[in-house]
C-alpha positions in Angstrom: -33.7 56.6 10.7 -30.6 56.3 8.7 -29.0 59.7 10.2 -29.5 58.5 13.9 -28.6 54.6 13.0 -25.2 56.1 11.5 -25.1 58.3 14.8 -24.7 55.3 17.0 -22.1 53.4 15.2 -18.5 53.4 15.8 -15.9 55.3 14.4 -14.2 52.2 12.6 -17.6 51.1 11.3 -18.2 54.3 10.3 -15.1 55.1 8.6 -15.7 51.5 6.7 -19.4 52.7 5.8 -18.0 56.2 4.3 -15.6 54.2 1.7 -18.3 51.9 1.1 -21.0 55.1 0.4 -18.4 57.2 -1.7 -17.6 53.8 -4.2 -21.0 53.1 -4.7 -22.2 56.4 -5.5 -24.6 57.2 -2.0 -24.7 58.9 0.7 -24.1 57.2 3.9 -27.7 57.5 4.6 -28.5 56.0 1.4 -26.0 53.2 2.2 -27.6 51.9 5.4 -30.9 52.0 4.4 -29.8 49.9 1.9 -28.0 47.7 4.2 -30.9 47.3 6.2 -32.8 46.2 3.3 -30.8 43.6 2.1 -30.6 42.2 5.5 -34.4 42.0 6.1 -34.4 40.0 2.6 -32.0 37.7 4.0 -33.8 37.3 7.0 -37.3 36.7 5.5 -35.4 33.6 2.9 -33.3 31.9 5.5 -35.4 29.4 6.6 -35.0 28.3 2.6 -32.3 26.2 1.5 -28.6 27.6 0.7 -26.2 27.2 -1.9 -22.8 27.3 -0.6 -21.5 30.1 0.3 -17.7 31.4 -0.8 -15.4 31.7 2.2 -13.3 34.5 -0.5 -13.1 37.8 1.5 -14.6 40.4 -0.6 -12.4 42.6 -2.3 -11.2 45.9 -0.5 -13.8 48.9 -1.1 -11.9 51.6 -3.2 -12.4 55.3 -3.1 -13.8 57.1 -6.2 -11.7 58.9 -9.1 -10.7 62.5 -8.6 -12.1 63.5 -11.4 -15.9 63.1 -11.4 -18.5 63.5 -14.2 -21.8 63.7 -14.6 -22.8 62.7 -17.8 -27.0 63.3 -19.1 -28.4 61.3 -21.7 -31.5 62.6 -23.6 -34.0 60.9 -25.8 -32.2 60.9 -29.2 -30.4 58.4 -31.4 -27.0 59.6 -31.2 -27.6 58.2 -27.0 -25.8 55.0 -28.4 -22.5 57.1 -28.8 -22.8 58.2 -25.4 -21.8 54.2 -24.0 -19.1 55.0 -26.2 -18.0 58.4 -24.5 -18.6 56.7 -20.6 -15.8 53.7 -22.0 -14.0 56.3 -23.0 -14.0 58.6 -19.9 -13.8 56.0 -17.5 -10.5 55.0 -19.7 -8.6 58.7 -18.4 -9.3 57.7 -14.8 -13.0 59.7 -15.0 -15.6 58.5 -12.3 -18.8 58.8 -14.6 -22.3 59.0 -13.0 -24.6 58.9 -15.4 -28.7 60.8 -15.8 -30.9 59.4 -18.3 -34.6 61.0 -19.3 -37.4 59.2 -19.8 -36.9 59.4 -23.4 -33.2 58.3 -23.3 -34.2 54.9 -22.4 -36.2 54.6 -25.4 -33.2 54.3 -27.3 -30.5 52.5 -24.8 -31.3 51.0 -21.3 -30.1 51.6 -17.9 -28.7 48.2 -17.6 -26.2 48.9 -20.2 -25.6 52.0 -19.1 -24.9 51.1 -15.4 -22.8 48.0 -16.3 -20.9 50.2 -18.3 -20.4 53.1 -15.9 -20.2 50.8 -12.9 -22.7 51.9 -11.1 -26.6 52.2 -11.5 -27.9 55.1 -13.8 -30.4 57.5 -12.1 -33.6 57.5 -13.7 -36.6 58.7 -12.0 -36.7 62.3 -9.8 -39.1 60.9 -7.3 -37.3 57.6 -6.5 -37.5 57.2 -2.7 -34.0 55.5 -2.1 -32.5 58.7 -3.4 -34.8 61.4 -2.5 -35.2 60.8 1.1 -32.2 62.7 1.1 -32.6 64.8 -1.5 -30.9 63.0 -4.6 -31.2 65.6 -6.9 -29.0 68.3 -5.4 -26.9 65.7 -4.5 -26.3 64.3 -7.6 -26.1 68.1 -9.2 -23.3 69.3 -6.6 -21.5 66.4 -6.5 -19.5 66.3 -9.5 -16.4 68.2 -11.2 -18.6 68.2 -14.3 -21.9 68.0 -16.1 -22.3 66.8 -19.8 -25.5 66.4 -21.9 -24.9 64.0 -24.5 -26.8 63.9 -26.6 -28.7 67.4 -26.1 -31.7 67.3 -28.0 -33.6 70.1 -29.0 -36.1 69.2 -26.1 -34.0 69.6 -23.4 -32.2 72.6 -24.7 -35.0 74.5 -24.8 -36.5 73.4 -21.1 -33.1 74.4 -19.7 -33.1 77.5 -21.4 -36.2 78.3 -19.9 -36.0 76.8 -16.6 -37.8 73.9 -16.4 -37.7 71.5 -13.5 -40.1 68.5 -14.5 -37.7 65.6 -14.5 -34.6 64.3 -12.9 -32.2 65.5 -15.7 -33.8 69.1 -16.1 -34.1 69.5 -12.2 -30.5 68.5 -12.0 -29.7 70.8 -14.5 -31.3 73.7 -12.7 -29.9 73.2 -9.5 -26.6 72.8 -10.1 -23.5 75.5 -9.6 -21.2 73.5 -11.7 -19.8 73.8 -15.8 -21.7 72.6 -18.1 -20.8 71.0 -21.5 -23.9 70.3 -23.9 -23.2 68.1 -26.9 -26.3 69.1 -29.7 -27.7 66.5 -31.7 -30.8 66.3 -33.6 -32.2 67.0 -37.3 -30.7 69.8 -39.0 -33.6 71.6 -39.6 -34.6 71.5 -36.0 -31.1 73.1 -35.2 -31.4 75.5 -37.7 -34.7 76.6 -36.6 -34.9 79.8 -34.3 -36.2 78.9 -31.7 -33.4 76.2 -31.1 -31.0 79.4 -31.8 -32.7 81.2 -29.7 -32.7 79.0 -27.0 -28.5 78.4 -27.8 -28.1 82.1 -27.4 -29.6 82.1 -24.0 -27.7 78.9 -22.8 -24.3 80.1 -24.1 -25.3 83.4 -22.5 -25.9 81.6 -19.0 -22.1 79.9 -19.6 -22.9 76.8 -20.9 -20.5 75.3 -23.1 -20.9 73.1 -26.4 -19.0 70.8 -28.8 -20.7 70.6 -31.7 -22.6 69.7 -33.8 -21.0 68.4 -36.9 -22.1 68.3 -40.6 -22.7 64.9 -42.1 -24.9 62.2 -42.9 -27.8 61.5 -40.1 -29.1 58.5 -39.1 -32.4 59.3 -41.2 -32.3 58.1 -44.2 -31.8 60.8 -46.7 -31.2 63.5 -44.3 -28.0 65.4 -43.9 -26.7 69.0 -43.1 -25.6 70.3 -39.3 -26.8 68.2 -36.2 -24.6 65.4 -36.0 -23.7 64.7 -32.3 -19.6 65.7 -32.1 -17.8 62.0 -31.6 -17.0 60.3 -28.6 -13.1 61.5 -28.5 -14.5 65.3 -29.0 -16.1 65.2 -26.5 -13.8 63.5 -24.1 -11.3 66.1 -25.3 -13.5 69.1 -24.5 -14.0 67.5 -20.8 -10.6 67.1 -20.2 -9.8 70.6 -21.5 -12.3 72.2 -18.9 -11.4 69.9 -15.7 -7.9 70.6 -16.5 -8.5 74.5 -16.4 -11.0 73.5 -13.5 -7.8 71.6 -11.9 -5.5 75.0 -12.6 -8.2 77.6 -11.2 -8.2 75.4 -7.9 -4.1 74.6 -7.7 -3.7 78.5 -7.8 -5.5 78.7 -4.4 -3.8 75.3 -3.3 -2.2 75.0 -0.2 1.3 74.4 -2.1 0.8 77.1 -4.8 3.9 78.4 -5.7 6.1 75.4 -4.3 8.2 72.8 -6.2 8.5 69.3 -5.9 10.3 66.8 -6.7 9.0 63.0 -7.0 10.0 59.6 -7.9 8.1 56.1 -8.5 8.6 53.1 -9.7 11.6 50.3 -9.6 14.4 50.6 -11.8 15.7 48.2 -14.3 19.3 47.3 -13.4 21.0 45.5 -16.9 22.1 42.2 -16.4 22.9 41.8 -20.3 20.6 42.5 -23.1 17.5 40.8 -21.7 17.6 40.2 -18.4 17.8 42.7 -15.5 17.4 42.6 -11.8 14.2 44.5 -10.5 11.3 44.4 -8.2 7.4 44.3 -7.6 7.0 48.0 -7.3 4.0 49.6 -9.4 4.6 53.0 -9.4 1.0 53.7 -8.0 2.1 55.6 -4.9 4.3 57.8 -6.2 2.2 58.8 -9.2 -0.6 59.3 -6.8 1.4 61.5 -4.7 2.7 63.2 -7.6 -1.6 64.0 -8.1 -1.8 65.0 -4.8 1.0 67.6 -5.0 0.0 69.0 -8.1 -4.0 69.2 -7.2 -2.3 71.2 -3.8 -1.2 73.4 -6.4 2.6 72.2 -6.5 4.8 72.2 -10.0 6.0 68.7 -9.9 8.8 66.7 -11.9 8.2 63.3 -11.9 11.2 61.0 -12.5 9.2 57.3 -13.1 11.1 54.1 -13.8 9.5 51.3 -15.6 5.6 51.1 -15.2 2.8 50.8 -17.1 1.2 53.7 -15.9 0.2 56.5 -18.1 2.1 60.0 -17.6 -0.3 61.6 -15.6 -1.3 65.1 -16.3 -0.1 68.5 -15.6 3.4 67.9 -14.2 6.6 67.2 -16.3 7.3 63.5 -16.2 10.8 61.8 -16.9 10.5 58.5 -17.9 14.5 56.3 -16.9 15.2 52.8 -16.7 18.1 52.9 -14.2 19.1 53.8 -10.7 22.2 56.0 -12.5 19.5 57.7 -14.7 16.9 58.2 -11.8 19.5 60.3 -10.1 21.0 62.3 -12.8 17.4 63.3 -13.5 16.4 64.2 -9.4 19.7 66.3 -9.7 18.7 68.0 -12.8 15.2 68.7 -11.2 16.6 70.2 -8.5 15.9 73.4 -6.7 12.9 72.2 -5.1 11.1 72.4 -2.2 10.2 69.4 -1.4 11.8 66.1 -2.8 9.7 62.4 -2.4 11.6 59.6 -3.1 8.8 56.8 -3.4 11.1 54.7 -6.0 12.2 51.2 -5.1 15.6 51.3 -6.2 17.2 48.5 -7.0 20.2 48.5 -4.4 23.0 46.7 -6.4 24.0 46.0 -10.2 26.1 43.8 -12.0 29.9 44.9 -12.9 30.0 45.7 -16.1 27.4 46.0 -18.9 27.7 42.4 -21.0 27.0 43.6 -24.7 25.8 39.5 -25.8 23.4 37.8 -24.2 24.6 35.4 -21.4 24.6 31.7 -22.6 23.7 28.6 -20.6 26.2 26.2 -21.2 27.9 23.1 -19.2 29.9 25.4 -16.9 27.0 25.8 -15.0 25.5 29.8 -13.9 27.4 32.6 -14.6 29.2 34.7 -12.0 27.6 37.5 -11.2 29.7 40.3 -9.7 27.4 43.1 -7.6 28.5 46.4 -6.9 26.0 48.7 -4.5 23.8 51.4 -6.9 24.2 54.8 -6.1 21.8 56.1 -2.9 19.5 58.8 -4.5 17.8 59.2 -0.6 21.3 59.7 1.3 22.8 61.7 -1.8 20.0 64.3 -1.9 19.7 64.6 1.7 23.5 65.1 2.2 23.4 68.1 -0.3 25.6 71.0 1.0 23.5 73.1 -1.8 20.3 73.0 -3.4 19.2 70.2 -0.8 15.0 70.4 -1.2 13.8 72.1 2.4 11.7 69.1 3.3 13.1 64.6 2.2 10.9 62.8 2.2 12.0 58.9 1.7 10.0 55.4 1.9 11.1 52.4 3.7 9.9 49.2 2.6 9.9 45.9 4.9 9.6 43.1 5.8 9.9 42.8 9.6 10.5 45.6 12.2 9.3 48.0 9.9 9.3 51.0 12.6 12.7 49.9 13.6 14.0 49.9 10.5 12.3 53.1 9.5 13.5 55.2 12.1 17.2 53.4 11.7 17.0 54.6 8.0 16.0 57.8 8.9 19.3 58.6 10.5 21.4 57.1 8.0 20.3 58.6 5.2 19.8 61.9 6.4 16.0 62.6 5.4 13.8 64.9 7.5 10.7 62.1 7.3 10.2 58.5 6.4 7.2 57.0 5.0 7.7 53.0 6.3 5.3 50.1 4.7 5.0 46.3 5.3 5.8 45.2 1.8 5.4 41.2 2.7 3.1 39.2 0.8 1.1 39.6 3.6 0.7 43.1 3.5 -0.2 43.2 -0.4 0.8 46.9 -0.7 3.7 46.4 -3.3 1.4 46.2 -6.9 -1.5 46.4 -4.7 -4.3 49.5 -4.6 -3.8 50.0 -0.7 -1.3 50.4 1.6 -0.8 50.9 5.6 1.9 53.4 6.1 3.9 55.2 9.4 5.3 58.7 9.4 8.3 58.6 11.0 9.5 62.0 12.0 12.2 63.4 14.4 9.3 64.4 16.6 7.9 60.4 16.8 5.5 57.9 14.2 2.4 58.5 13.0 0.9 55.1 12.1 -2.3 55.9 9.7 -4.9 53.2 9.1 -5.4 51.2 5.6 -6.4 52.8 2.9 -6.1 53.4 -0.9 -2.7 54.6 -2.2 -4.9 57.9 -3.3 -6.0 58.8 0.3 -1.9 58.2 1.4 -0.9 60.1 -0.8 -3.6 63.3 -0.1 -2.5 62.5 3.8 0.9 62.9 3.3 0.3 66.2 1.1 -1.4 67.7 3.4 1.4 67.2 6.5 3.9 68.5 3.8 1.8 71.9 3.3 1.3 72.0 7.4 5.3 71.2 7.4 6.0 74.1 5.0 3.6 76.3 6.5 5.2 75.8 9.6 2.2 73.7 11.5 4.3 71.0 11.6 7.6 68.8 12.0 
């Protein structure tokens, strides 16, 4: 029923019922059933009396992380860490679904587990919301990344030997992806051989462990090897295989072997010590296309001004504060092949740099003298050498926004603009989405709302057609 409901819908609602599966974890399947099921519980109570309801529009749906892990939770003590390890994942930008065993939930629930992971925790292989369309192989493909934690001595020796009689183990067996086991349990058990044994086969099948450590156990009096490894150990180890994961895949990217260069953020323009003139820009859609372009496969520099977003991994960042400094460091990025220039630069600074702060006394405001910044955009694209084969620059308005775009195009001298309603209305600048159009010397492309993540994997992919000569 939910295949041909999803059949007859339109492409907007569908579109709309795709973001809203993919953040909540389901299939779209999964998703209307669900709908429908809330709606005939609202039917059968609306002949009962109301509160009132909010007229607040509910917040935008947003796509999931990049970076998706599945993280299994068996039946031993050390499965209180593992709340510990999903904070700590989700922290690094991680999407973490999480598996627990029947046993697991002896020792932490699923309700702290799914507020924690932000989404429910899959328990039970024969629940019907998720099997209808086969959950398990769903939830065993559908992931960058599986990690037991803990792995007790119980489910080490099933998956060693194949067995399939709960969620976890069948997930276990039917998936094709890495996966990282994190042993916990009494150190005689780990020393025993059949627990050896049964290592020897998994590590033998290319499974992957972190730990266990020597220490005190949660026993009392007992001690010796079979500590689960710590939280951060383990985080470390994941990011150490999605990041060789990431590099196997950018090798076969679509921009394997090309060079970028990127910028993001405002810049900080010194009025004296303490004050400066700047803007609202976050930095979020240039960092996301700087992800985009090195997940194609592309070596990136990054030149960021002022944000407080984290240097994201493998591509060579430069932090500046300054229109001056953002270009010095494009220049010294350059050859490229490709240069983005998604920073809002401030377009004028003061005269001068005052060395004491600026006082306010009875003469009333200072005078501020402006003189224009230097245009990184125009100066780039104007290059008689080492100009990047492909400019990309961003227009942000207010009004007229194609207008303007395809105005700035021509002045500046870039091959593409990437033009955005920044008005309050719009909510892009510091917001999560943003509603772009592609102006090109061939025409505009106007693309629909949607997160700053899925702009930024758009506009990569027309900039591998582009180079790949499919495209203008």
């Amino acid at each position: 029923m939910g295949s041909l409901t999803v059949r007859n819908l339109g492409e907007d609602i569908k579109k709309r019922l795709r973001l809203r599966a993919a953040a909540n974890g389901r299939s779209m399947e999964e998703e209307v059933r669900l709908l429908l099921a809330e709606r005939a519980a609202e039917t059968a109570t609306e002949a009962k009396p109301r509160a009132k309801q909010s007229t607040k529009p509910e917040p935008p749906v947003r796509e999931t992380a990049t970076r998706r892990v599945l993280l299994i939770i068996s039946g031993g003590i050390a499965a209180y860490k593992s709340l510990d390890l999903i904070r700590r994942l989700r922290e690094r930008g991680i999407a973490v679904r999480v598996v627990m065993t029947r046993a697991a939930q002896e020792f932490v629930t699923p309700l702290s587990v799914g507020a924690i992971a932000g989404e429910r925790a899959f328990t039970d292989l024969f629940d019907q919301a998720s099997e209808l369309d086969v959950g398990h192989i769903r939830l065993a493909r559908n992931t960058d990344l599986i990690v037991v934690a803990p792995a007790t001595a119980d489910l080490m020796a099933k998956m060693a030997n194949g067995h399939a009689d709960e969620l976890a183990t069948a997930v276990l067996l039917a998936t094709d992806k890495k996966i990282l086991l994190a042993p916990a349990m009494n150190p005689r058990m780990w020393a025993n051989k059949a627990t050896q044994r049964n290592l020897e086969t998994l590590v033998g099948d290319g499974v992957i462990t972190v730990g266990p450590n020597a220490g005190e156990m949660a026993e009392s009096g007992e001690a010796g090897v079979g500590r689960m490894a710590e939280p951060l150990e383990i985080v470390a180890a994941v990011e150490k295989l999605l990041e060789s994961s990431d590099a196997r895949a950018a090798q076969n990217g679509p921009l394997a072997g090309k060079r970028f260069v990127i910028t993001a953020g405002p810049t900080h323009e010194p009025i004296d010590p303490v004050r400066y003139i700047a803007n609202r820009s976050s930095g979020k859609q240039g960092y996301a296309i700087a992800r985009a372009a090195v997940e194609a496969g592309a070596a990136v520099t990054l030149v960021s001004g002022p944000v407080g977003l984290p240097d994201p991994p493998g591509m060579k960042t430069v932090r500046v504060e300054n229109a001056r400094a953002m270009l010095r460091a494009v220049e010294a990025a350059l050859p490229a092949d490709v240069g983005i220039f998604a920073a809002a630069v401030a377009d004028w600074r003061t005269a001068g740099d005052a060395v004491q702060k600026l006082k306010k006394d009875a003469s009333g405001p200072p005078k501020l003298e402006l003189i224009e910044n230097p245009d990184i955009l125009a100066t780039v694209s104007k290059r008689k050498t080492k100009r990047p084969k492909l400019v990309i620059g961003f227009a942000a308005e207010t009004e007229k926004v194609i207008e303007h775009a395809k105005a700035k195009r021509k002045r500046k001298g870039s091959d593409w603009i990437v033009a955005n309603d920044v008005s309050a209305e719009g909510g892009a600048m510091g917001g999560d989405d943003n509603a772009v159009h592609l102006v090109t010397a061939a025409g505009v492309e106007s693309w629909p709302s949607q997160s700053k993540d899925a702009v930024a994997r758009q506009l990569v992919a027309r900039v591998a057609q582009a180079l790949n000569g499919k495209a203008t």
